[in-house]
C-alpha positions in Angstrom: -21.1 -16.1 -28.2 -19.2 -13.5 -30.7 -16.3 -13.1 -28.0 -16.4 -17.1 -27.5 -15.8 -17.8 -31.4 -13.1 -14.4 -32.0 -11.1 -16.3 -28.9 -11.2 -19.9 -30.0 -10.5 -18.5 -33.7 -7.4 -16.7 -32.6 -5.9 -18.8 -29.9 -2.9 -17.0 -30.0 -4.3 -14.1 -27.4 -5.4 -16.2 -24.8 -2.3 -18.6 -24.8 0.3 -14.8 -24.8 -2.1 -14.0 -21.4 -1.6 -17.6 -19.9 2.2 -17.9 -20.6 2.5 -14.1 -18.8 0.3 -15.1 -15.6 2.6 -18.2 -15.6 6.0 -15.4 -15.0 6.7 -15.2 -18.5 8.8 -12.2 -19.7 6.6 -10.7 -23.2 8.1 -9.3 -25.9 7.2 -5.3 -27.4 5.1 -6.9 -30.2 3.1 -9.5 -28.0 2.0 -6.8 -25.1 1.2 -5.4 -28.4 -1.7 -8.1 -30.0 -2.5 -8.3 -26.3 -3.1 -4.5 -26.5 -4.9 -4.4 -29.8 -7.0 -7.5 -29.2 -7.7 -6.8 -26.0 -12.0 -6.7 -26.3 -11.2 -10.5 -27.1 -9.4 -11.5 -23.8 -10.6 -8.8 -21.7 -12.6 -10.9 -19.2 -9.6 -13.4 -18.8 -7.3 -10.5 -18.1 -9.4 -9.6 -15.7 -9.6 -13.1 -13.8 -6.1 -13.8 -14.1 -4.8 -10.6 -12.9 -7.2 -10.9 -9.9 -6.0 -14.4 -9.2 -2.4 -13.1 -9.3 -3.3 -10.1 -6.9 -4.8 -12.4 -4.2 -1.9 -15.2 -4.4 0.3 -12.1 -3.6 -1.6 -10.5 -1.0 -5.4 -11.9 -0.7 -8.0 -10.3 -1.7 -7.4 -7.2 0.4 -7.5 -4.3 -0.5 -5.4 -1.2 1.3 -6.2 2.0 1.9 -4.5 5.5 1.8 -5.4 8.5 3.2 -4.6 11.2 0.4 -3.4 14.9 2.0 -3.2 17.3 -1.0 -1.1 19.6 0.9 -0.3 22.4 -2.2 -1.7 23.2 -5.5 1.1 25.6 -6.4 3.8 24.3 -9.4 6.3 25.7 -10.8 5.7 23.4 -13.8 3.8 24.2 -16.7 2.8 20.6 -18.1 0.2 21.2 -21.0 -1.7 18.5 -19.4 -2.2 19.6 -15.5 -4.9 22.0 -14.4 -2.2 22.9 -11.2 0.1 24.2 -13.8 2.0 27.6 -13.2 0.6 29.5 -16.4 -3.4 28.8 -15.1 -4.4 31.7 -13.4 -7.7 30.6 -13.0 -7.2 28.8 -10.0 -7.2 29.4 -6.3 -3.8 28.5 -5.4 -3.5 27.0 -1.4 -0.8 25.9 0.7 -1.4 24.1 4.0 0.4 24.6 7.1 2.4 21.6 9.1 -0.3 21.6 11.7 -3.6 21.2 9.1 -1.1 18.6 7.3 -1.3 16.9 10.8 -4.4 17.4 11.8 -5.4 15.6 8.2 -3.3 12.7 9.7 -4.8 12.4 13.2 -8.3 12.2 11.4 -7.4 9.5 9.2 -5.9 8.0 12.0 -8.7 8.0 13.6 -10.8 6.5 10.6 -8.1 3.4 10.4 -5.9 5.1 8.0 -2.1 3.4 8.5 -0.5 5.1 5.3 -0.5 8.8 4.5 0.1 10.2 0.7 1.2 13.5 1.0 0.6 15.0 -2.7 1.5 18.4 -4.1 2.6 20.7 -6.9 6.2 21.2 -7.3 6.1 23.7 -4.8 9.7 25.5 -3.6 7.7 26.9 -0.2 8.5 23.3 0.8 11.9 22.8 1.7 13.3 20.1 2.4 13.6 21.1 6.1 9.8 22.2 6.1 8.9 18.6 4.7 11.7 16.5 7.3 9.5 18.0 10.1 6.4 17.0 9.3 7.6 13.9 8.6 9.0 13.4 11.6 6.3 14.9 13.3 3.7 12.4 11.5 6.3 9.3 12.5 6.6 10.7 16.1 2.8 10.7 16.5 1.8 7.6 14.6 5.4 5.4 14.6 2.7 2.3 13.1 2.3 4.7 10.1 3.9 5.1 6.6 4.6 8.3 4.8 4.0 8.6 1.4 5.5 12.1 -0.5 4.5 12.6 -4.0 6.1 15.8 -4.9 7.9 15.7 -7.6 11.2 16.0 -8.9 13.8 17.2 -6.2 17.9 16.8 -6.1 19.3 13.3 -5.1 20.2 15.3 -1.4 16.4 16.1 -1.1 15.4 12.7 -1.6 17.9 11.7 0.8 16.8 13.9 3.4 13.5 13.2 3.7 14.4 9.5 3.3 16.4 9.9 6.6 13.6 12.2 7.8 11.0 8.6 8.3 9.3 9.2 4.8 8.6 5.9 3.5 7.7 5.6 0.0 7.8 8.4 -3.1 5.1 8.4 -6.2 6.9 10.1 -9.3 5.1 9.2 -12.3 7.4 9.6 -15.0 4.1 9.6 -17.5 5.6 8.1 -20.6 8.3 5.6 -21.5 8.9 7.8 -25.0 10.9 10.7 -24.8 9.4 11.9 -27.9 5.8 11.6 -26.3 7.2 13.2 -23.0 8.3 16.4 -25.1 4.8 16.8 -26.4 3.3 17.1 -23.0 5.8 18.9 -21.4 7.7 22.4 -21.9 11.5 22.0 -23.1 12.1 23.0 -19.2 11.5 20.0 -18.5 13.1 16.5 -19.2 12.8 12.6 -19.8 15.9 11.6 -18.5 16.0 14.0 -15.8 12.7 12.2 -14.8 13.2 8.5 -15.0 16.7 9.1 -13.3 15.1 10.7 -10.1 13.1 7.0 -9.9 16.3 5.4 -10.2 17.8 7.3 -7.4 14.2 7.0 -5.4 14.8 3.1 -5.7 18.7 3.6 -4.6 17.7 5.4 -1.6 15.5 3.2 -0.2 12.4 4.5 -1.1 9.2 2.0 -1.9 9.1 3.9 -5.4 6.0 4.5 -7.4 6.4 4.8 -11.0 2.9 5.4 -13.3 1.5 7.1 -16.4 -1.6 8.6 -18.2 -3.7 6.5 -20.5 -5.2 7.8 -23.3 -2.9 10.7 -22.9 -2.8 13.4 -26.6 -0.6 11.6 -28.8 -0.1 8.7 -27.2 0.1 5.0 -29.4 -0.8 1.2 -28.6 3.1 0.8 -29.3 4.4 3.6 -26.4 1.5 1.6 -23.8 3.4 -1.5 -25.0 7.0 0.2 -24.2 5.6 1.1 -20.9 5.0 -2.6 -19.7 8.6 -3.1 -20.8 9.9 -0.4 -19.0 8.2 -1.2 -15.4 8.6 -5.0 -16.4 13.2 -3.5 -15.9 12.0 -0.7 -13.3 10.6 -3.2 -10.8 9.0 0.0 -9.0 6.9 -0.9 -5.5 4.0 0.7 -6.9 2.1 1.9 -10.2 -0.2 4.3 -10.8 -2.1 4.6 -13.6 -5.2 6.6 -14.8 -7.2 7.5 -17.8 -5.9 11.0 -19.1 -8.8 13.6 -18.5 -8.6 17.1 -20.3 -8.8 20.5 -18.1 -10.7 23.0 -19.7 -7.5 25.6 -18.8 -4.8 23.9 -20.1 -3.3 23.3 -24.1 -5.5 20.2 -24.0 -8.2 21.3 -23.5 -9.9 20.2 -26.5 -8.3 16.6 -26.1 -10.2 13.2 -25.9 -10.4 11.9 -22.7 -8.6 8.3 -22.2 -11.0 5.5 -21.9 -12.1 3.2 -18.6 -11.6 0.1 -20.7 -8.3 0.5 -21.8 -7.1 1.5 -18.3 -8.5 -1.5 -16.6 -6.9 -3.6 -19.2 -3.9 -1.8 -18.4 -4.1 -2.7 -15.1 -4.8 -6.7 -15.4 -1.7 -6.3 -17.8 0.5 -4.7 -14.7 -0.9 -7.1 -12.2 0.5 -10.0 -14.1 3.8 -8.7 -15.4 4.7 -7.4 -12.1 3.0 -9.5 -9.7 3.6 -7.8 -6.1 3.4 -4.2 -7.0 1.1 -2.1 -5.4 -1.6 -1.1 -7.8 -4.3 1.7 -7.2 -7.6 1.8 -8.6 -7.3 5.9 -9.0 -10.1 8.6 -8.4 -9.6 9.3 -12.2 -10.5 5.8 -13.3 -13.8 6.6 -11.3 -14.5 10.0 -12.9 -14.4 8.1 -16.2 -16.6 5.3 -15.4 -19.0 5.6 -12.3 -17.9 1.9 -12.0 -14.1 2.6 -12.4 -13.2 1.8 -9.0 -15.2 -1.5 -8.5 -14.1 -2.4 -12.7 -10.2 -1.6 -11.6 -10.2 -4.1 -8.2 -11.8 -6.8 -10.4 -9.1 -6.2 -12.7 -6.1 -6.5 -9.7 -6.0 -3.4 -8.2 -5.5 -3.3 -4.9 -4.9 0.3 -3.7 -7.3 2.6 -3.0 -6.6 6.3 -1.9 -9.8 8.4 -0.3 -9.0 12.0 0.1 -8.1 13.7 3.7 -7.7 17.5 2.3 -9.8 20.1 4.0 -12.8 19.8 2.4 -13.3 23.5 1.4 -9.6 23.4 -0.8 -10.4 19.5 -2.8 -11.5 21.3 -5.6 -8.9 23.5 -5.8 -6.6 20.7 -6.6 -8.1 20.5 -10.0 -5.3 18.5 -12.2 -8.6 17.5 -14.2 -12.1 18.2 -14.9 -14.8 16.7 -13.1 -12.8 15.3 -10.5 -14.9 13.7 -7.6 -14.4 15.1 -4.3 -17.3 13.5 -2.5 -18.7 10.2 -2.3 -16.7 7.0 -1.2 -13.9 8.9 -2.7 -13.8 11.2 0.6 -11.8 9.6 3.6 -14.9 10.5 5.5 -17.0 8.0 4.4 -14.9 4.8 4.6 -17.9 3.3 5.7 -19.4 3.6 1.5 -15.7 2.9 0.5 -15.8 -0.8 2.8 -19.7 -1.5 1.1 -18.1 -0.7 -2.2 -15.3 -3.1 -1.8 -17.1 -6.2 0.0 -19.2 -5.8 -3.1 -16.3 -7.3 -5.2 -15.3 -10.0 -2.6 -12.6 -8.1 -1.3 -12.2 -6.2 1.9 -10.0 -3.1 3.7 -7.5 -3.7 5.7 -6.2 -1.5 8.4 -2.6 -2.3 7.5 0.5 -0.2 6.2 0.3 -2.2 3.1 4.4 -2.1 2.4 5.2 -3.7 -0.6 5.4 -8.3 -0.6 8.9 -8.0 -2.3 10.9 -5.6 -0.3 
């Protein structure tokens, strides 16, 4: 009853959520009293966004079979537990034909996209990477390649776009340049990242932008800035999770970003960009042992279980505690298809492109 009389006492909330599910374009400062009033609205967030998701594709949701193919970076983000300064860590790189063979077992499991995730790793050229692409398309043509390897020249990109791959996740992990500088080394750059998504989108790619939540110094206002920067962007895909410290990294020390203010995150995506693909990502579980099933009721409809060998996932430690196991592993789709008939939705064995391409 408290949540009933908060709502009907500030009316205000509820009308900003109903005039954004109707295509609306929000200002800063209203994504903001969404933001900061969220526990008021949370459950209509929720409803709407998952309305919005199933006019736009039904409630289906698709899956991606996740190949983390290197944890060697020659970043140092203060964030990452893959970063070059941790030497902590059992670095791995894996050949074109275990990449492969990761494919043909998804395959086999009904796996019709591929996310090929790494470090910023120069062993990788861009002819090593054009091979196995091709290799993956010449196999499986019904297939999709996803690469999510970070920043790479504009003539990378290109190649591997000519190469078959499909789609490209760089998370550009905050709208404010300020923000960016404090999780990152002055090596790296803000502009030098939000241009690559630019030139992603130019190129062809399905581009997936994203960012942490809850991330060290991080304010309601920059989560605000960030549904006005997609909101221009119009990126394919977002993915978003709740920042999770590494015990061998700067932040260390850091609070962990919360399930709650994720999955209002996402409802907020869902309805300013209605036909983006949206994951429900492992982090989200590793928060909340209900994060996945919380982040489909909220829109989502991505979900990525994990291909990697199984004796190398927990080498690819970005955060602590990360869940390797479970319905999370691409083995055990059969979990992953009890999990998501729970919340009225069900897999597909599609590619799952992108409604507005």
């Amino acid at each position: 009853m408290v949540k009933k009389v908060t709502i009907m006492n500030n009316p205000l909330y509820p009308a900003l959520l109903k005039k954004l599910s109707e295509g609306a374009e929000l200002t800063k400062n209203e994504y903001l009293e969404l933001i900061r009033n969220r526990e008021t609205v949370r459950d209509m967030a929720s409803e709407l966004a998952r309305a919005e998701r199933d006019r736009s594709y039904g409630p289906c949701i698709f899956v991606r079979g996740l190949i983390e193919f290197t944890n060697c970076c020659r970043n140092d983000c203060y964030y990452c537990g893959i970063r070059r300064s941790n030497t902590n860590i059992r670095r791995y790189r894996l050949s074109p034909e275990d990449i492969l063979s990761c494919v043909d077992t998804g395959y086999g499991l009904g796996f019709r996209t591929f996310v090929m995730q790494g470090g910023e790793d120069p062993y990788y050229t861009d002819d090593i990477l054009s091979d196995i692409i091709r290799s993956i398309k010449e196999l499986h043509p019904d297939c999709a390649v996803t690469l999510s390897a970070g920043e790479r020249s504009y003539e990378s990109y290109r190649k591997l776009r000519e190469a078959g791959a499909d789609r490209y996740l760089l998370r550009h992990e905050t709208v404010n340049p300020g923000h960016y500088a404090r999780l990152h080394p002055s090596s790296m750059s803000h502009k030098e990242r939000t241009n690559r998504l630019k030139m992603l989108m130019e190129l062809g790619f399905q581009t997936g932008a994203g960012f942490m939540v809850g991330s060290p110094y991080q304010t309601e206002e920059d989560l605000a800035d960030e549904l006005i920067f997609l909101r221009g962007l119009r990126p394919h895909m977002v993915g978003i999770g709740p920042f999770i410290p590494h015990k061998d990294t700067p932040f260390a020390g850091m609070e962990a970003g919360s399930s709650e203010l994720t999955v209002f995150m996402l409802s907020l995506i869902r309805l300013t960009l209605p036909y983006v693909l949206l994951p429900a990502t492992t982090a989200l579980n590793t928060v909340d042992p209900q994060g996945r099933i919380k982040g489909i009721n909220s829109g989502a409809n991505v979900l990525m279980p994990n291909l990697t060998p199984e004796d190398l996932r927990n080498d690819y430690s970005l955060y602590d505690n990360k869940l390797t196991s479970g319905p999370g592993a691409a083995a055990n789709i059969g979990l992953l298809k009890d999990l998501v008939r729970a919340t009225g939705c069900t897999i597909v064995t599609d590619r799952g492109d992108c409604r507005y391409i």
